[in-house]
NUSE-526110 format. One record per residue (C-alpha): residue in one letter; z, x negated, y negated. Coordinates in steps of 0.25 Angstrom, whole numbers. Example, Ala and Ser with C-alpha at 12.3 -4.5 7.8 and 13.67 -1.06 7.14 Angstrom:
A:31:-49:18
S:29:-55:4
This chain:
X:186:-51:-163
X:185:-39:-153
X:173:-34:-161
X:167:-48:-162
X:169:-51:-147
X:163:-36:-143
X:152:-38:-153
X:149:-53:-146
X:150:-47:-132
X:141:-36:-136
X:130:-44:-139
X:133:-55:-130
X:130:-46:-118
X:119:-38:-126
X:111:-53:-126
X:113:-54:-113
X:108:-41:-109
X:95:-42:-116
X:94:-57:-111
X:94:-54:-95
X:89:-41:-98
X:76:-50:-105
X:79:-61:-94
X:74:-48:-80
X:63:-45:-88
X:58:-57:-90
X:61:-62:-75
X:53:-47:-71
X:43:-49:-79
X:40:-64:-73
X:42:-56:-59
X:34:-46:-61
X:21:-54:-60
X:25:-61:-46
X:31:-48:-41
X:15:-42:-45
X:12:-52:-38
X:19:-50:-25
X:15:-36:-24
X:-1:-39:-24
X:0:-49:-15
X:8:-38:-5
X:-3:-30:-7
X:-14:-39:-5
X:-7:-43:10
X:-8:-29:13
X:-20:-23:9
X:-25:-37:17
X:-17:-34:28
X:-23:-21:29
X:-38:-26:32
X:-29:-37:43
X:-29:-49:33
X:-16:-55:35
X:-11:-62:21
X:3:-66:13
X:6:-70:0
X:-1:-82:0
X:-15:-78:3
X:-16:-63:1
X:-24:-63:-14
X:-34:-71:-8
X:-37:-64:5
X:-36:-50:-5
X:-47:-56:-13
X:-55:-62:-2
X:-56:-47:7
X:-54:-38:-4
X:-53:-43:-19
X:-59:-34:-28
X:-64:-24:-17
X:-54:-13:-21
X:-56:-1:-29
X:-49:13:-31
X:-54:25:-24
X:-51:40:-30
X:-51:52:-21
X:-66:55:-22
X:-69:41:-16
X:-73:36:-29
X:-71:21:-35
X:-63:21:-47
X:-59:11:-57
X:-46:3:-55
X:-38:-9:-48
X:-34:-3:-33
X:-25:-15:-32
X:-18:-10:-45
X:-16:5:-40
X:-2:10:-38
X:-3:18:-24
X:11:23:-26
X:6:30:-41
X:-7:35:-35
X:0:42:-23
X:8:51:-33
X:-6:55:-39
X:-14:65:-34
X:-24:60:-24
X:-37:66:-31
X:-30:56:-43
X:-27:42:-34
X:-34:29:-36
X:-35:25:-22
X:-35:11:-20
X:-44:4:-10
X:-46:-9:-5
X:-59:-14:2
X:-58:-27:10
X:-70:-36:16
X:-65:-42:28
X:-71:-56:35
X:-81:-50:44
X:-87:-43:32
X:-82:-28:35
X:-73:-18:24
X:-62:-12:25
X:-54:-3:14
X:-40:-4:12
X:-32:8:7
X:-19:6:3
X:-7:19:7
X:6:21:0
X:15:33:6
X:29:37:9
X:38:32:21
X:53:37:24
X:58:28:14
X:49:23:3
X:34:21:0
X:25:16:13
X:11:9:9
X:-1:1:15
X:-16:-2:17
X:-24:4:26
X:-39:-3:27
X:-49:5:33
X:-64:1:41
X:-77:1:34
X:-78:15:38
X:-67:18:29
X:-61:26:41
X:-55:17:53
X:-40:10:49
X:-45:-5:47
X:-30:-10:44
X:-17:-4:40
X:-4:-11:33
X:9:-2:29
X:22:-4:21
X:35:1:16
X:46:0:6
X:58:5:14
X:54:10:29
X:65:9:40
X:64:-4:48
X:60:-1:61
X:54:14:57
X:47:16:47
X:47:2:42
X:36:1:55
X:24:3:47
X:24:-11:40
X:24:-15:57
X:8:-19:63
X:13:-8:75
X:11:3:65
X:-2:-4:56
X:-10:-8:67
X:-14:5:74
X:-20:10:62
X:-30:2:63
X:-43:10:70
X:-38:22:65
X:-45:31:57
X:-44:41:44
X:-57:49:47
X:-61:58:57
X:-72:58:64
X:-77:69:54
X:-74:60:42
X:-60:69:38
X:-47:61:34
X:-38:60:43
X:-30:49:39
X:-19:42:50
X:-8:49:57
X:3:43:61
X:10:50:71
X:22:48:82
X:22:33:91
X:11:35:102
X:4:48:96
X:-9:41:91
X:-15:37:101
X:-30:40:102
X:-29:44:88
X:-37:38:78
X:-31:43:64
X:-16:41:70
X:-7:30:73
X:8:29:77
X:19:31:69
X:34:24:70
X:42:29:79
X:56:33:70
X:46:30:57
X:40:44:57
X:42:47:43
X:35:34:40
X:25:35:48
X:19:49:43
X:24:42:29
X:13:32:33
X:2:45:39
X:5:51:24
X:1:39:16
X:-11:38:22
X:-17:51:21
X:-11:49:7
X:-18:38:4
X:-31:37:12
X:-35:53:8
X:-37:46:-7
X:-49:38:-1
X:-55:48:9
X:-68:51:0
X:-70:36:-3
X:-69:33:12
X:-78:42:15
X:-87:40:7
């Protein structure tokens, strides 16, 4: 009877494993489209909000198709097109990837009163995680159109800062060339040291080490598309 019942218990419980075992992937799998779905959508919000087209859920895929739709292509480091989704590109593998290799990702939107601006999307490193955003240049691919920042795990209050309009706005008017066409990218230095400076903005006071997290995405990420703004 011992034998029996460890036999039946056996097998009892190895049924059960398999069945809720079968039962999460299945419930995963049926996620897995809406949680797809959730991510574009966040991502269409904020490449809009980068070009200042306020959106939410409700509203963001047709404002994504009405300014930029298919108008986005990958860029390499010679300022060539190449072929591939940019939507579809993994910021986060490309970064780990030699920057002469990267496809670089680049958004171009038509605003209303008829003018271009380019998005470019960043991904860097903060004080406790990953940072990311948009930054959407002029049409002459040189003065700071719009910015928009994120985090996974910054400190409220520091850090966490960049997410706030106080820190996104002053980019705005700012510039990545200099006057002699180098890259210059955008400092960001100490509260109340940019003044007059058209290639720095303030940082967050206590958030230093996310700020110059921020300095170093984007001269990461913007040195990839040098050659194709220039040119």
């Amino acid at each position: 009877m011992d034998k029996q019942g460890n036999k039946y218990t056996f097998l009892y419980a190895s049924v059960m494993v398999i069945l809720v075992a079968a039962l999460l992937a299945f419930v995963s799998e049926s996620l897995k489209e809406r949680q797809n779905k959730n991510v574009e959508v966040a991502k269409k919000i904020d490449l809009l909000k980068s070009v200042n087209i306020a959106s939410d859920a409700t509203n963001a895929a047709d404002l994504y198709s009405k300014y930029i739709g298919d108008d986005a292509f990958i860029v390499n480091a010679q300022g060539e097109k190449v072929e591939g989704d940019a939507f579809k590109v993994d910021l986060s593998k490309e970064l780990k990837k030699d920057p002469a290799q990267r496809s670089n990702p680049l958004y171009v939107c038509k605003l209303p009163d008829g003018t271009n601006k380019y998005i470019i999307p960043v991904r860097g490193k903060g004080l406790w995680g990953p940072i990311w955003g948009y930054l959407s240049l002029d049409e002459d691919k040189n003065t700071v159109y719009g910015a928009t920042f994120g985090h996974k795990s910054e400190t409220p209050g520091l850090g966490a800062e960049i997410e706030t309009v106080l820190f996104q706005q002053p980019f705005t008017g700012k510039q990545i060339f200099d006057a002699d066409g180098r890259f210059t990218s955008i400092t960001v230095t100490k509260a109340g040291q940019s003044a007059g400076n058209v290639h720095a903005v303030d940082g967050i006071s206590g958030g230093t080490i996310t700020s110059k997290g921020v300095q170093a995405m984007l001269k990461d990420c913007l040195s990839g598309y040098e050659k194709y703004l220039k040119n």
